[in-house]
C-alpha positions as a Markdown table, in Angstrom:
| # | Residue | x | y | z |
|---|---|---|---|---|
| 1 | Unk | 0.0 | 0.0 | 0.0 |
| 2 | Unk | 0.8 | 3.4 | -0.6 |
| 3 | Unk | 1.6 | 6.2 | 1.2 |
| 4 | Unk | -1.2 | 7.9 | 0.2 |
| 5 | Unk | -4.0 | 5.5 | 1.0 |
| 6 | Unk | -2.8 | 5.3 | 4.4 |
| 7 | Unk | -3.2 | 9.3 | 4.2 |
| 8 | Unk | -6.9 | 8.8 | 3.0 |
| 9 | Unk | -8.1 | 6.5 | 5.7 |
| 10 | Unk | -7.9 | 8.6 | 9.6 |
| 11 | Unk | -7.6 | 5.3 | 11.5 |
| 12 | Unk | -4.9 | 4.0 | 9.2 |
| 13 | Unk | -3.6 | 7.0 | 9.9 |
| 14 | Unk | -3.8 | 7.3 | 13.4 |
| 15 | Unk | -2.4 | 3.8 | 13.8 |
| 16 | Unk | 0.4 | 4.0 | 11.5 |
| 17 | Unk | 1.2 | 7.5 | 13.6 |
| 18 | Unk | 1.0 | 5.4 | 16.9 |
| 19 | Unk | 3.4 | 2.7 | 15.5 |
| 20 | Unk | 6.1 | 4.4 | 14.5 |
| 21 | Unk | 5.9 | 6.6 | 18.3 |
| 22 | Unk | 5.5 | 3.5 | 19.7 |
| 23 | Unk | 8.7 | 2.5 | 18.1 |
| 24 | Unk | 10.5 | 5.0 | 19.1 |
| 25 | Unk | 9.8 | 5.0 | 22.5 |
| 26 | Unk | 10.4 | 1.2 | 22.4 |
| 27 | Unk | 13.6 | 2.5 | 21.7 |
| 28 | Unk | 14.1 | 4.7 | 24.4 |
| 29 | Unk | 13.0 | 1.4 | 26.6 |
| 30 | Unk | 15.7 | -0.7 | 24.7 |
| 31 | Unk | 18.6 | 1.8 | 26.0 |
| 32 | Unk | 17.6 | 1.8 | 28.9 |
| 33 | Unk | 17.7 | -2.2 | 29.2 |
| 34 | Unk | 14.2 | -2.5 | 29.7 |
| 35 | Unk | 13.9 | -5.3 | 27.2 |
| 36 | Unk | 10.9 | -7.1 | 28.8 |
| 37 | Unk | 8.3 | -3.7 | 28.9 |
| 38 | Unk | 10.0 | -2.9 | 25.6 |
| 39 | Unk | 9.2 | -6.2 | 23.8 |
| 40 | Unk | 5.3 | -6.1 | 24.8 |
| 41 | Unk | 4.6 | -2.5 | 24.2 |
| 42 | Unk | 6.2 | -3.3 | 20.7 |
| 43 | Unk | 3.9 | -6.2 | 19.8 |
| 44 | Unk | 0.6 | -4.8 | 21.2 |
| 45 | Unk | 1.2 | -1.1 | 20.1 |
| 46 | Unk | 2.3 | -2.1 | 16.7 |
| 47 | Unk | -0.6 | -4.5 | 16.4 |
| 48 | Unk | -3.7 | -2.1 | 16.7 |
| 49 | Unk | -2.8 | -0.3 | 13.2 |
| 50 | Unk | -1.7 | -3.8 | 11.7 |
| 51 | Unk | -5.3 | -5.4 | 12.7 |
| 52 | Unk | -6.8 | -1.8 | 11.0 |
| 53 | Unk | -4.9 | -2.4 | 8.3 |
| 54 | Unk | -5.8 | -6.0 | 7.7 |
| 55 | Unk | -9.7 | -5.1 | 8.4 |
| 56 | Unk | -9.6 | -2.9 | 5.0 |
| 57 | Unk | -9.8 | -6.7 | 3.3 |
| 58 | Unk | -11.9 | -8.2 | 5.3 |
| 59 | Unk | -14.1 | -10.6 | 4.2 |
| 60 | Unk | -17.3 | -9.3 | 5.6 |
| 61 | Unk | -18.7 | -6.9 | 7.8 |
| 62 | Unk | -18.8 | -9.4 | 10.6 |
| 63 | Unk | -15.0 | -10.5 | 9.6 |
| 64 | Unk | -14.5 | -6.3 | 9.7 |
| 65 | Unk | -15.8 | -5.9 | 12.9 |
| 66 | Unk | -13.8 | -9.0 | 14.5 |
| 67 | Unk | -10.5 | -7.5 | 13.2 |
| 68 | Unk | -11.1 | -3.9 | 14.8 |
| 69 | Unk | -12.3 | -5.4 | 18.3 |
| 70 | Unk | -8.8 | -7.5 | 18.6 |
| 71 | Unk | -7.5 | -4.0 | 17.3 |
| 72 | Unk | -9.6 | -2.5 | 20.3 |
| 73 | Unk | -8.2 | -5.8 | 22.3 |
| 74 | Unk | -4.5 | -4.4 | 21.7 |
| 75 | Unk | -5.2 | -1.0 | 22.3 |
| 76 | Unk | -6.7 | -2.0 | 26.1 |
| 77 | Unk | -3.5 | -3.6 | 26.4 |
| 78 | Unk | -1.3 | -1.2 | 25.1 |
| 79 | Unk | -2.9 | 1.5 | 27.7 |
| 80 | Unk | -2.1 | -1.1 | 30.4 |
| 81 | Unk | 2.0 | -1.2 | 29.8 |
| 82 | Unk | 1.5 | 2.5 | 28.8 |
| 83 | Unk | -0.1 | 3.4 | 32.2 |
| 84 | Unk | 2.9 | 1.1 | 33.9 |
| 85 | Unk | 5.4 | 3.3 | 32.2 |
| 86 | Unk | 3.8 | 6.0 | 33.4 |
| 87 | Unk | 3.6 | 5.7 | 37.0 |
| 88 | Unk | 7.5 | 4.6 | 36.9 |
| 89 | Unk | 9.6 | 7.9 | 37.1 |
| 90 | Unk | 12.1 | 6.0 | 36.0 |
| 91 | Unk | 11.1 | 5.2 | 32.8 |
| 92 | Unk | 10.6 | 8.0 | 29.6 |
| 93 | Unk | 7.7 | 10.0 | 29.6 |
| 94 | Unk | 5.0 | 8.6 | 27.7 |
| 95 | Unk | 2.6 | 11.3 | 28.2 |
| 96 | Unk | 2.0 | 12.5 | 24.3 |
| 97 | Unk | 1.9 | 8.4 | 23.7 |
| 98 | Unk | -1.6 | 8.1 | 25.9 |
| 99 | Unk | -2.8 | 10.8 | 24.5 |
| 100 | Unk | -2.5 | 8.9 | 20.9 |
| 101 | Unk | -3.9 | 6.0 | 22.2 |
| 102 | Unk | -7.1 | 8.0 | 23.8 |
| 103 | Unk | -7.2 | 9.7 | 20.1 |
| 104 | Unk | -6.9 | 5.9 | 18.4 |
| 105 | Unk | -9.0 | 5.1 | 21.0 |
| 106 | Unk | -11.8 | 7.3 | 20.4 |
| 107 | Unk | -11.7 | 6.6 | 16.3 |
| 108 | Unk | -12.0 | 3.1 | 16.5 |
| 109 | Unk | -14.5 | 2.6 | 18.9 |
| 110 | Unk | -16.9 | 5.2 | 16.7 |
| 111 | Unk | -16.5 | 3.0 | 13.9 |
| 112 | Unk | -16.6 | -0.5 | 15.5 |
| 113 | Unk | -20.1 | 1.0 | 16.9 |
| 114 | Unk | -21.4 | 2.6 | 13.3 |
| 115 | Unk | -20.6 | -0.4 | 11.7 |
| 116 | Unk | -22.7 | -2.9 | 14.2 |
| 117 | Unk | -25.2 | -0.6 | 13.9 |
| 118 | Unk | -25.7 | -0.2 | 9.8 |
């Protein structure tokens, strides 16, 4: 996919926005030799754009639906090592990153509920 369609579509957007951050303060986690933290923030922040993504071929509506609610499954748990991070002065701030997710958050959940209800 290009660029461009990613640009078209505001929770493709969103995501893709959140995974790179994600990244980069996975990277901040990494020099810091919190590999553990690091290595689940990673796979579940990185997961809610890729499960958006995959939903833009799903199959049905119901097969739609099922890919943004595991998306929406990620997210929750994304908040959760977030939130950890958060309350750990020792760790980067990850302030702007929450307020991402809230925004993602926020997105999703609209369409998850307009599309149950067409």
């Amino acid at each position: 996919m290009q660029k461009e369609w990613i640009e078209k579509n505001l929770i493709l957007k969103l995501t893709f926005n959140l995974s790179i951050s994600i990244m980069n303060y996975c990277d901040l986690l990494q020099n810091q030799k919190k590999f553990t933290i690091s290595n689940q923030l990673f796979k579940s922040g990185t997961s809610i754009g890729a499960n958006c993504f995959e939903a833009q071929n799903a199959e049905s509506k119901s097969d739609f639906i099922h890919k943004l609610k595991i998306a929406a499954k990620e997210l929750d748990e994304t908040q959760y090592w977030l939130m950890l991070c958060e309350y750990n002065p020792e760790l980067p701030n990850c302030a702007e990153l929450l307020t991402k997710l809230e925004e993602v958050a926020k997105v999703l959940n609209k369409i998850i509920a307009t599309s149950k209800s067409n």
